[in-house]
PyMOL commands that place a pseudoatom at each C-alpha (Angstrom):
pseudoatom trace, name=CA, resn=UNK, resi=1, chain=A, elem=C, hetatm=0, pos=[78.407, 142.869, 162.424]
pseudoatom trace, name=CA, resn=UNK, resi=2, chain=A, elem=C, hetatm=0, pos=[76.501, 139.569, 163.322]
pseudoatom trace, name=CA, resn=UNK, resi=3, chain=A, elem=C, hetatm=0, pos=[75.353, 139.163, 159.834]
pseudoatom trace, name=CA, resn=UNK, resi=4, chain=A, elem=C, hetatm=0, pos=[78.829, 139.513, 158.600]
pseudoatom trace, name=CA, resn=UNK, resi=5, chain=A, elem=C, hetatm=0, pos=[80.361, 137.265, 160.824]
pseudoatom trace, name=CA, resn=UNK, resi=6, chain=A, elem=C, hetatm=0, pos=[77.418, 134.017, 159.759]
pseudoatom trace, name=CA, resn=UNK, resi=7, chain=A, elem=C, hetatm=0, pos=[77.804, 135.142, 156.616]
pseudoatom trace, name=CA, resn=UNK, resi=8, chain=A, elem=C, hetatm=0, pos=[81.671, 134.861, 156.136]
pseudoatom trace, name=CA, resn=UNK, resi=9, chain=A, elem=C, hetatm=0, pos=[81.643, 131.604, 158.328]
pseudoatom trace, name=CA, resn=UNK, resi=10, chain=A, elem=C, hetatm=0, pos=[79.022, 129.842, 156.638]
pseudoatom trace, name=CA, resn=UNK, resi=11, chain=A, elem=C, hetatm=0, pos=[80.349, 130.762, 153.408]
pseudoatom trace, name=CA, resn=UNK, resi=12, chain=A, elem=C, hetatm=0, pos=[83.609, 129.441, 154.384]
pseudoatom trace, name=CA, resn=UNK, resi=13, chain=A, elem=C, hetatm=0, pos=[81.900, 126.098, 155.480]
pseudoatom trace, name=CA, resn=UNK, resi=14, chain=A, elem=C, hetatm=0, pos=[79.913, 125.952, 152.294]
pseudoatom trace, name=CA, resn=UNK, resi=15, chain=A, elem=C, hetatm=0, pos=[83.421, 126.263, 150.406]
pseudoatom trace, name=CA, resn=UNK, resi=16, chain=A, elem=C, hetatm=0, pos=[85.086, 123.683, 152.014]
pseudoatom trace, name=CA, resn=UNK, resi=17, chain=A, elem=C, hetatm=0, pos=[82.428, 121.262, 151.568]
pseudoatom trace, name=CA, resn=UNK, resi=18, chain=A, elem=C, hetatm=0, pos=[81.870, 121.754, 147.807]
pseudoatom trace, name=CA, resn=UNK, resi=19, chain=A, elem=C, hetatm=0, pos=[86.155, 121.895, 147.592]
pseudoatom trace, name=CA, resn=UNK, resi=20, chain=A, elem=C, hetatm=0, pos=[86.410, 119.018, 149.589]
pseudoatom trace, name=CA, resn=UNK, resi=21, chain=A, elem=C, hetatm=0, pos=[83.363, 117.099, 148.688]
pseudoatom trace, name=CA, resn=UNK, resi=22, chain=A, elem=C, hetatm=0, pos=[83.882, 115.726, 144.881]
pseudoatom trace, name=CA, resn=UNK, resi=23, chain=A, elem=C, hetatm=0, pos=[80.437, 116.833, 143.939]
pseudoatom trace, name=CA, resn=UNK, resi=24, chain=A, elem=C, hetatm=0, pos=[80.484, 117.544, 140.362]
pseudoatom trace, name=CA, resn=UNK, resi=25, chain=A, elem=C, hetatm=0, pos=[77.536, 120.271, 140.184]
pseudoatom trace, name=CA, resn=UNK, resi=26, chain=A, elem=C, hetatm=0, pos=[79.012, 123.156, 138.556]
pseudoatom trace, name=CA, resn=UNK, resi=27, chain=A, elem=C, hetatm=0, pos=[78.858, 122.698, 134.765]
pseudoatom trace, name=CA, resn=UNK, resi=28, chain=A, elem=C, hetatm=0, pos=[81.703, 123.500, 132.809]
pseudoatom trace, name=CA, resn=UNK, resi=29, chain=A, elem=C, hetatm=0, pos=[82.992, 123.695, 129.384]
pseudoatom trace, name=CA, resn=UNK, resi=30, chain=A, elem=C, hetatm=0, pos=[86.017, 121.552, 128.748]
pseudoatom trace, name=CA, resn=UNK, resi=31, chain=A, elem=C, hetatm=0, pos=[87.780, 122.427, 125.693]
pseudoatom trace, name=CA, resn=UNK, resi=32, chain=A, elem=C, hetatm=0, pos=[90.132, 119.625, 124.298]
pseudoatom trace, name=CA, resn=UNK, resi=33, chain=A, elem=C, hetatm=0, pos=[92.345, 119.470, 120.781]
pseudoatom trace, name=CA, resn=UNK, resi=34, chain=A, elem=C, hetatm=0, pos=[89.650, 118.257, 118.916]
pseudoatom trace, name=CA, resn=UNK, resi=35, chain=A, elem=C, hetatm=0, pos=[86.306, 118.469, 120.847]
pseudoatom trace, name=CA, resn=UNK, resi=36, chain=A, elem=C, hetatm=0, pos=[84.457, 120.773, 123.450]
pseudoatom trace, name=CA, resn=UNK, resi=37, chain=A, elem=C, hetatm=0, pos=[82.623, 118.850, 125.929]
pseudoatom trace, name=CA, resn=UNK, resi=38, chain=A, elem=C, hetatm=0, pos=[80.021, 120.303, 128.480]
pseudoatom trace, name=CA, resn=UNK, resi=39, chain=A, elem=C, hetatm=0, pos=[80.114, 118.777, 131.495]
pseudoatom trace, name=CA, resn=UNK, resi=40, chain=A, elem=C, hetatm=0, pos=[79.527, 118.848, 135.104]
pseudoatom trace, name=CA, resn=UNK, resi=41, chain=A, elem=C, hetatm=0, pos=[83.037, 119.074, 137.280]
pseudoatom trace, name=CA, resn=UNK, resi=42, chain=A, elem=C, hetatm=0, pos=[83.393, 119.647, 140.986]
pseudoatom trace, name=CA, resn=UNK, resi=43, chain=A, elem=C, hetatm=0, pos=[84.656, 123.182, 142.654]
pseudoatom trace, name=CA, resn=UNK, resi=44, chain=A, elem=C, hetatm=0, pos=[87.963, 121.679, 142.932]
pseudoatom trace, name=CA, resn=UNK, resi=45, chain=A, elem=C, hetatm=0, pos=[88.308, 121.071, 139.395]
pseudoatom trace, name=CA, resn=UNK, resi=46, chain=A, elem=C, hetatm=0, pos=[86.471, 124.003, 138.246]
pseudoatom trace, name=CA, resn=UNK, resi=47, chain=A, elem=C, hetatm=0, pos=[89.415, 126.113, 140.363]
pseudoatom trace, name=CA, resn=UNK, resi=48, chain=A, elem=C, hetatm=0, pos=[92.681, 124.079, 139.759]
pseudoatom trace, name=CA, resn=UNK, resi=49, chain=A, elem=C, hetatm=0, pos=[92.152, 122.112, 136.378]
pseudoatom trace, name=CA, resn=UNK, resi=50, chain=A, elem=C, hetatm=0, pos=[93.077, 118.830, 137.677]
pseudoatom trace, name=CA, resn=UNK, resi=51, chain=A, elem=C, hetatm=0, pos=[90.624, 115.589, 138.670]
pseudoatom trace, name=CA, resn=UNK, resi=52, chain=A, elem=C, hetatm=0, pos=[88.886, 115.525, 135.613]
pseudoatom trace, name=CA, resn=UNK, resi=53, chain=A, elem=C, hetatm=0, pos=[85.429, 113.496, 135.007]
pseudoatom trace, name=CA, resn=UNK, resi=54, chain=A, elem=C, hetatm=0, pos=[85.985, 109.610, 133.297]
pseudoatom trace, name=CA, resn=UNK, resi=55, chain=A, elem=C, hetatm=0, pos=[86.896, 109.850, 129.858]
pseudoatom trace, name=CA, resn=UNK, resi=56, chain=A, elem=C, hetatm=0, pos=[88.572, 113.667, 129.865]
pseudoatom trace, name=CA, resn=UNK, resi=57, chain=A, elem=C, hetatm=0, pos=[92.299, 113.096, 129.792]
pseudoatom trace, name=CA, resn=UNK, resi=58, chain=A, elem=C, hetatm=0, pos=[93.862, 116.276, 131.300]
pseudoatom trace, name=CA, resn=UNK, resi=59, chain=A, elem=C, hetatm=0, pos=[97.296, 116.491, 129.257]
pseudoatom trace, name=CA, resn=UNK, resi=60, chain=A, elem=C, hetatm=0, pos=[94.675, 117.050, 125.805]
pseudoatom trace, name=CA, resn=UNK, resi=61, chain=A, elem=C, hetatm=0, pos=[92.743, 119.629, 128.204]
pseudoatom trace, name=CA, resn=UNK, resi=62, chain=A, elem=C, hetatm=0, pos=[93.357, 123.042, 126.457]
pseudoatom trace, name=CA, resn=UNK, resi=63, chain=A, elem=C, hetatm=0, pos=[90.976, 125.483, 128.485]
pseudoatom trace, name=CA, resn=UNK, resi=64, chain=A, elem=C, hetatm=0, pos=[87.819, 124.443, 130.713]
pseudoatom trace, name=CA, resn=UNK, resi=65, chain=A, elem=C, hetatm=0, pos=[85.236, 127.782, 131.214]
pseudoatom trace, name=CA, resn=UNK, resi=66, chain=A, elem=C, hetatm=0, pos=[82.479, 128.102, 133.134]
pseudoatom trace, name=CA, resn=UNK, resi=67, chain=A, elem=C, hetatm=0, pos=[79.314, 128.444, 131.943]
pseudoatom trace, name=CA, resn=UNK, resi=68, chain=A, elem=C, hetatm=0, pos=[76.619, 130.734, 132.945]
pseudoatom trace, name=CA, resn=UNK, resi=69, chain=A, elem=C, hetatm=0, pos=[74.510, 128.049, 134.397]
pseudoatom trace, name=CA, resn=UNK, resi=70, chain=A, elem=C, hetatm=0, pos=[77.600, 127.111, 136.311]
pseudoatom trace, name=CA, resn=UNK, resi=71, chain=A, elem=C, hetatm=0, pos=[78.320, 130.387, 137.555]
pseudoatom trace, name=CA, resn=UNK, resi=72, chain=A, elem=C, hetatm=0, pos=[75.042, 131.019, 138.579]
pseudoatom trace, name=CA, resn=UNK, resi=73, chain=A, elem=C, hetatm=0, pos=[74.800, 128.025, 140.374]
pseudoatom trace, name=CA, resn=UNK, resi=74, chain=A, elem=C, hetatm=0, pos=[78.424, 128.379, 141.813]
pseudoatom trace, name=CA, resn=UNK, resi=75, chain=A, elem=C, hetatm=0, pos=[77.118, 131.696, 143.487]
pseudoatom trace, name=CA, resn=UNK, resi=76, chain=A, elem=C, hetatm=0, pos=[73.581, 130.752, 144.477]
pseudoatom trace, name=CA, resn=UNK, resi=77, chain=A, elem=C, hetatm=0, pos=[75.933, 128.357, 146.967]
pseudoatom trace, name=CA, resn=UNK, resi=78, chain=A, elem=C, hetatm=0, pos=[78.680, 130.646, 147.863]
pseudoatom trace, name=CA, resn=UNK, resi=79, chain=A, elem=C, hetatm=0, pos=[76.498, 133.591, 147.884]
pseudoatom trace, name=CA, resn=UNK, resi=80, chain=A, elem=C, hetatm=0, pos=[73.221, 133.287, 148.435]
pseudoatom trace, name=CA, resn=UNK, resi=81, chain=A, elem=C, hetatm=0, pos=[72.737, 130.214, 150.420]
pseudoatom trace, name=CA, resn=UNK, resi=82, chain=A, elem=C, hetatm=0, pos=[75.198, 132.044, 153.423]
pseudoatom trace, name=CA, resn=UNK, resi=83, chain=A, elem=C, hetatm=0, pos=[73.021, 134.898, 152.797]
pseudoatom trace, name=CA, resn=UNK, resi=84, chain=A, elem=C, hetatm=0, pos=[70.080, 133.744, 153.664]
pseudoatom trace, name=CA, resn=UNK, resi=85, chain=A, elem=C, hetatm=0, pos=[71.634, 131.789, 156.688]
pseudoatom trace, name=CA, resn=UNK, resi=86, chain=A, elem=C, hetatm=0, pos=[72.973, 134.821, 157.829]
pseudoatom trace, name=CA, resn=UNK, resi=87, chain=A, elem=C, hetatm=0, pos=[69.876, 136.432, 157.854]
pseudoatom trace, name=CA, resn=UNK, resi=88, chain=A, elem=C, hetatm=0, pos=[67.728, 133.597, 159.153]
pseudoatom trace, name=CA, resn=UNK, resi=89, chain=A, elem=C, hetatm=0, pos=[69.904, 132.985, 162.567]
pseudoatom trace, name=CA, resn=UNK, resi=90, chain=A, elem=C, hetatm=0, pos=[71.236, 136.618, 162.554]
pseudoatom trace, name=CA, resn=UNK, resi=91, chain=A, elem=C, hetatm=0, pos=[68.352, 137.957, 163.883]
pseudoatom trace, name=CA, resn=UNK, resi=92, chain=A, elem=C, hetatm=0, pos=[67.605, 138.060, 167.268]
pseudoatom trace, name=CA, resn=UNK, resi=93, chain=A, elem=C, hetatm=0, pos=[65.242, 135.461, 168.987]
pseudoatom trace, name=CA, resn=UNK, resi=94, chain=A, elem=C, hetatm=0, pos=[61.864, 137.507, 170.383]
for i in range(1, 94): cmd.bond("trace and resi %d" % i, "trace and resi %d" % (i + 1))
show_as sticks, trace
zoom trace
């Protein structure tokens, strides 16, 4: 239950600071009318579609998709990183 608990609230930290945090680290593919860009975006923008990198204009934004590079990345932080937190100060001090 210990592990659980510093998992889900580190996770949840981790979450709000990539949200929160306009990192753009999480590369994306940003389809347009005429073009398909691949570009790095933040978590917010990667989730809602709005606060797009210079030069993207979001009313000619017709789909933006992950890719696997981004999705790997996107759960080595929200998955692994409060996995191996939890496990680090989970266990008990000898």
């Amino acid at each position: 239950m210990r592990y659980f608990l510093i998992f889900v609230l580190s996770s949840a930290a981790l979450f709000c600071f990539f949200y929160f945090y306009p990192a753009a680290i999480f590369q994306a593919s940003i389809q347009g009318g005429l073009a398909e860009i691949i570009t790095d975006v933040s978590l917010k923008t990667l989730l809602f579609k709005d606060d797009f990198p210079d030069g993207i204009i979001a009313e000619n934004v017709v789909s933006l998709k992950p890719t696997l590079q981004g999705i790997l990345l996107l759960l080595v932080c929200l998955v692994g990183l409060p996995a191996m937190i939890a496990l680090r100060f989970g266990k008990k001090q000898a």
